[in-house]
C-alpha positions in Angstrom: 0.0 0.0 0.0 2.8 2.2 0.9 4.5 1.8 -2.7 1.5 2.3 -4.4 1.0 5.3 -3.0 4.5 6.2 -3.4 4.2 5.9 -7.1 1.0 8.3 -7.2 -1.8 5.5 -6.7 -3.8 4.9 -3.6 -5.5 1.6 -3.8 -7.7 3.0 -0.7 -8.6 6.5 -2.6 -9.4 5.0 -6.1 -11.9 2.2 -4.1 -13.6 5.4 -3.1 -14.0 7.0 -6.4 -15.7 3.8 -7.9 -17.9 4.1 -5.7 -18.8 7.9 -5.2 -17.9 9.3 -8.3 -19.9 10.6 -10.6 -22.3 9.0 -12.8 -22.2 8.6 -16.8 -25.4 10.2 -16.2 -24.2 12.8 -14.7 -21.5 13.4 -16.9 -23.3 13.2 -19.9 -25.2 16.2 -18.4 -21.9 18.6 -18.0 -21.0 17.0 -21.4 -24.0 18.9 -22.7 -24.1 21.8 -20.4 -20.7 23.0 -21.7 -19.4 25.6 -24.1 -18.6 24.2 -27.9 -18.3 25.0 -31.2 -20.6 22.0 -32.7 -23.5 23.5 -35.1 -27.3 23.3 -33.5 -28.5 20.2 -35.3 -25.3 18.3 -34.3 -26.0 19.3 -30.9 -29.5 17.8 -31.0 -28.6 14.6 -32.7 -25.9 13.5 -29.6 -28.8 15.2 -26.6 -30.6 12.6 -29.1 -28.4 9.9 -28.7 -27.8 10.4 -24.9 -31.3 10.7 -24.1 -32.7 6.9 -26.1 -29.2 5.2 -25.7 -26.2 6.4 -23.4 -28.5 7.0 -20.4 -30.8 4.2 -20.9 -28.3 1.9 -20.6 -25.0 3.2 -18.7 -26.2 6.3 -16.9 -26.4 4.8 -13.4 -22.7 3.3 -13.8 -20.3 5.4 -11.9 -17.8 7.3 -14.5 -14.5 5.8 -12.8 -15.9 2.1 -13.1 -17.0 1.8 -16.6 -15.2 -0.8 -18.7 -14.7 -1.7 -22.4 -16.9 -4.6 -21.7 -19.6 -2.8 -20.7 -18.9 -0.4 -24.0 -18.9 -3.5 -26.2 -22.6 -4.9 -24.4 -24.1 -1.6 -24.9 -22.6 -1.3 -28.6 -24.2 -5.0 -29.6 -27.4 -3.7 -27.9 -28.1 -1.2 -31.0 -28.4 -0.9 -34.4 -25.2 -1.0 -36.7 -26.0 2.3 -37.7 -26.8 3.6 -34.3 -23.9 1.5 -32.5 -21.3 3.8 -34.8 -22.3 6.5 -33.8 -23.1 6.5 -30.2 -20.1 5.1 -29.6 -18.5 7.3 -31.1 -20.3 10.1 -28.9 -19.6 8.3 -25.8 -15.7 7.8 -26.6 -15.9 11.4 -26.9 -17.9 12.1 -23.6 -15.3 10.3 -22.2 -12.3 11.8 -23.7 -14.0 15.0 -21.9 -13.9 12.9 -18.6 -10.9 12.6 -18.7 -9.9 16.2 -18.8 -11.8 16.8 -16.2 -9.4 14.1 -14.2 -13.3 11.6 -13.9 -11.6 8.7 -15.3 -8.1 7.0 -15.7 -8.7 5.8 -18.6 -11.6 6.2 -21.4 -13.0 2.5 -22.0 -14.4 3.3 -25.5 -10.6 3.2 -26.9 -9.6 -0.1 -28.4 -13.1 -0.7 -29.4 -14.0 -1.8 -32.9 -16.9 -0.1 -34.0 -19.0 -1.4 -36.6 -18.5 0.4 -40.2 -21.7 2.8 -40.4 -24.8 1.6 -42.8 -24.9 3.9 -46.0 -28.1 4.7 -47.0 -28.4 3.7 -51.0 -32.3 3.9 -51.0 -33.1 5.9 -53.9 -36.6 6.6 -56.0 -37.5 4.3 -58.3 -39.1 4.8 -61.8 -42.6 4.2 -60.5 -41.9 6.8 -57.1 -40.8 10.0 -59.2 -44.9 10.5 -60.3 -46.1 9.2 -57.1 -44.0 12.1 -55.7 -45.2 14.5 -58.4 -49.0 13.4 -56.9 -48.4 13.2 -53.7 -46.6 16.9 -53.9 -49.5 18.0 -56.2 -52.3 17.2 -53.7 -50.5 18.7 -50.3 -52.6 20.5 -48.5 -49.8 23.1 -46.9 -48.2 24.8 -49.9 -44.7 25.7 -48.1 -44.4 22.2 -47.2 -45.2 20.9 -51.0 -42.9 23.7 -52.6 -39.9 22.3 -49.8 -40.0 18.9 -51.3 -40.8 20.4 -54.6 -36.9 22.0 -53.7 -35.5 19.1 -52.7 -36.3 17.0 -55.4 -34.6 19.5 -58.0 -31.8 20.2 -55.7 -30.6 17.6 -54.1 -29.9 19.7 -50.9 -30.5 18.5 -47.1 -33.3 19.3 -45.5 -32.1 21.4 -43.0 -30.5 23.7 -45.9 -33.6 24.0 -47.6 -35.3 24.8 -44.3 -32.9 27.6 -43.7 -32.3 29.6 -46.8 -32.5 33.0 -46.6 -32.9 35.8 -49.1 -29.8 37.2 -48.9 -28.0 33.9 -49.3 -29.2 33.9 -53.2 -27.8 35.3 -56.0 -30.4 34.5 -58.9 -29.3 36.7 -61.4 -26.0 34.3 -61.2 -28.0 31.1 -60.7 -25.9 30.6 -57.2 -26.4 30.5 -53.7 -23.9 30.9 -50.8 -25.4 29.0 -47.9 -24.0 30.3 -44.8 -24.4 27.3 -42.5 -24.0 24.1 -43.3 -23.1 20.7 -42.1 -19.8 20.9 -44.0 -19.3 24.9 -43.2 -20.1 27.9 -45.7 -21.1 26.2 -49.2 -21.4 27.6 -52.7 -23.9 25.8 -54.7 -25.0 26.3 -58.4 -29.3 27.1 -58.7 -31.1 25.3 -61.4 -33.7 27.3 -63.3 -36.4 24.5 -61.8 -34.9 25.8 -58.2 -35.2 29.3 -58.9 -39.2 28.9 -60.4 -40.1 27.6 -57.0 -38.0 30.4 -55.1 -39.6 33.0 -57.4 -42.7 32.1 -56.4 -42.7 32.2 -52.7 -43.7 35.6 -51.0 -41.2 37.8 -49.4 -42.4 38.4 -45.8 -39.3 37.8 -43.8 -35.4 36.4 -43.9 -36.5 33.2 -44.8 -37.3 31.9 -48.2 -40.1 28.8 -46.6 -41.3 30.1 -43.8 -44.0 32.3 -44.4 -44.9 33.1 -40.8 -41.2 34.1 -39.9 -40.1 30.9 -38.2 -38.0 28.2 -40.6 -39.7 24.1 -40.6 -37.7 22.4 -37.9 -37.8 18.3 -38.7 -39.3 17.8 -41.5 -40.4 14.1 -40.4 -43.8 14.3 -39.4 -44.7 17.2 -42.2 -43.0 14.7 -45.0 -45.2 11.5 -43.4 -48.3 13.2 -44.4 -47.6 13.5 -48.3 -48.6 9.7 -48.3 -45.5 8.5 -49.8 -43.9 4.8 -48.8 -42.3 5.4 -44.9 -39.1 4.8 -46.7 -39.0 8.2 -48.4 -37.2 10.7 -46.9 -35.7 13.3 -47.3 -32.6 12.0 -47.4 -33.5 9.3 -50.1 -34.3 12.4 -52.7 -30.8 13.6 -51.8 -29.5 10.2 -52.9 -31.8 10.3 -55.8 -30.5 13.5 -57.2 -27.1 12.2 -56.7 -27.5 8.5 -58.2 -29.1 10.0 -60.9 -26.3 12.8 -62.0 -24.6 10.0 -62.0 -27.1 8.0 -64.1 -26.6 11.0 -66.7 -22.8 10.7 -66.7 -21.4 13.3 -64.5 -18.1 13.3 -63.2 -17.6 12.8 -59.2 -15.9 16.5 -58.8 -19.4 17.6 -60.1 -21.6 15.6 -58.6 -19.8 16.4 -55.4 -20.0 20.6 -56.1 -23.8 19.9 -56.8 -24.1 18.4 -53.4 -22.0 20.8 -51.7 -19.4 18.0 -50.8 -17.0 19.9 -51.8 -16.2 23.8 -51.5 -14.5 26.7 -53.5 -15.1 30.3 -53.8 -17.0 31.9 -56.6 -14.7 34.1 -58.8 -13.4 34.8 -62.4 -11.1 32.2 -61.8 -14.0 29.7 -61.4 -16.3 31.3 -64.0 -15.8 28.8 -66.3 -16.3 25.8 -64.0 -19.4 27.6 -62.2 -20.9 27.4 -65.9 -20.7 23.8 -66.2 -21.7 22.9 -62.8 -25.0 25.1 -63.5 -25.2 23.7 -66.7 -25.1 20.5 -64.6 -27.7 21.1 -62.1 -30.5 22.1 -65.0 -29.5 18.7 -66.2 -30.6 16.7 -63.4 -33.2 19.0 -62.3 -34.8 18.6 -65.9 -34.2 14.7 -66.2 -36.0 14.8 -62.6 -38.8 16.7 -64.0 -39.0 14.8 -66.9 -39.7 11.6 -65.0 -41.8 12.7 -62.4 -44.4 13.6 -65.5 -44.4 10.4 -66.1 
């Protein structure tokens, strides 16, 4: 006991800490509570996480006494998609704890985490009219002119949710969104995009949200079209993207288009901005073309 403390461990002291310390519950609360620089929907997505998974299921363990094997339990406990990422999260609540001296050591390293499940849903043949229907008959005309958008854009939701006015450019057939999952993005404007932009009403910053305040999920709103469950918003994202590359665009394209990848807009890029226009009235058309079928 005497050497062990000698070397900087107390036997006695880290008994203690087991027992008392704080709870993953607990921490996952300071986690949350503290200053960071993560964007507001990645922020909900882990309060997400922590609320139906890390809590659930490890929250009453005390911070000091977790172990890997209790990582790897609760990672075979989800789904392969979900078991990426909230592991993920928690090896990185944990990293925290141990900043904050909780831990000695984080029991999420050393872990192998399943490779996360790609979506590759995309609309088929017979979908793309059932769309144009379904979009046709909507009752709430902001909501059918947002899916109208993200059918002939190939954007996120969120993105579409939250353009502004002064974010577009139209006379240049671009748009500089601001905030984005990947950061500031430049993105070229179809002429099918800028019809439906044209003919919402200007009453505040917002492009689709007539009373002032942007959709938040779009879930529940896009449930009520009548489409398959298995529509989403993210599967027209895919299906813009599968079918650019149906049409036989190149990957550097496909990727501006979808705001993968980022440059600035100036006469050095003039010539590329063309073509990647050029580009997005291609798939915007072909996807008009198909849902008037």
């Amino acid at each position: 006991m005497l050497r062990a403390k000698a070397l900087g461990f107390d036997p006695a002291a880290e008994k203690i800490a087991l027992r008392t310390g704080i709870s993953v519950a607990q921490l996952c609360d300071e986690y949350s509570a503290r200053e960071n620089g993560k964007k507001q929907a990645t922020i909900k997505s882990d309060d997400s996480r922590i609320k139906l998974h890390i809590k659930p299921k490890l929250g009453k363990l005390r911070v000091a006494a977790v172990t890997g094997e209790q990582v790897e339990d609760f990672m075979h406990s989800l789904s392969r998609g979900s078991a990426a990422r909230c592991v993920g999260l928690l090896g990185t609540i944990f990293s925290y704890a141990l900043k904050k001296k909780l831990c000695a050591v984080n029991p999420c390293h050393g872990i192998e985490i399943p490779a996360d499940v790609k979506k590759t849903r995309r609309l088929s043949e017979i979908e793309y009219p059932q769309l144009q229907k379904a979009i046709s008959g909507a009752s709430n005309s902001t909501m059918a002119s947002v899916v109208n958008f993200l059918v002939v854009s190939g954007w996120r939701s969120g993105e579409v949710c939250q353009l502004k006015w002064d974010e577009l450019d139209i006379e240049r057939h671009v748009v500089t969104l601001s905030d984005t999952k990947t950061g500031k993005s430049i993105r070229p404007l179809s002429c099918a995009a800028i019809e439906i932009i044209k003919r919402q009403e200007r009453t505040n910053e917002y492009v689709f949200a007539p009373t002032g305040k942007p959709i938040g999920h779009l879930s529940h709103l896009f449930a009520k079209l009548g489409m398959s469950k298995e529509v989403t918003p993210h599967v027209l994202r895919h299906s813009y993207a599968s079918l650019a590359g149906d049409l036989g665009l190149p990957d550097h394209t496909i990727a501006r288009l979808l705001g993968h990848s980022q440059s600035s807009i100036t006469s050095r890029y003039i010539h590329m901005e063309k073509s990647v226009i050029e580009a997005s009235d291609l798939v915007a058309n072909e996807t008009l073309r198909l849902m008037r079928h």
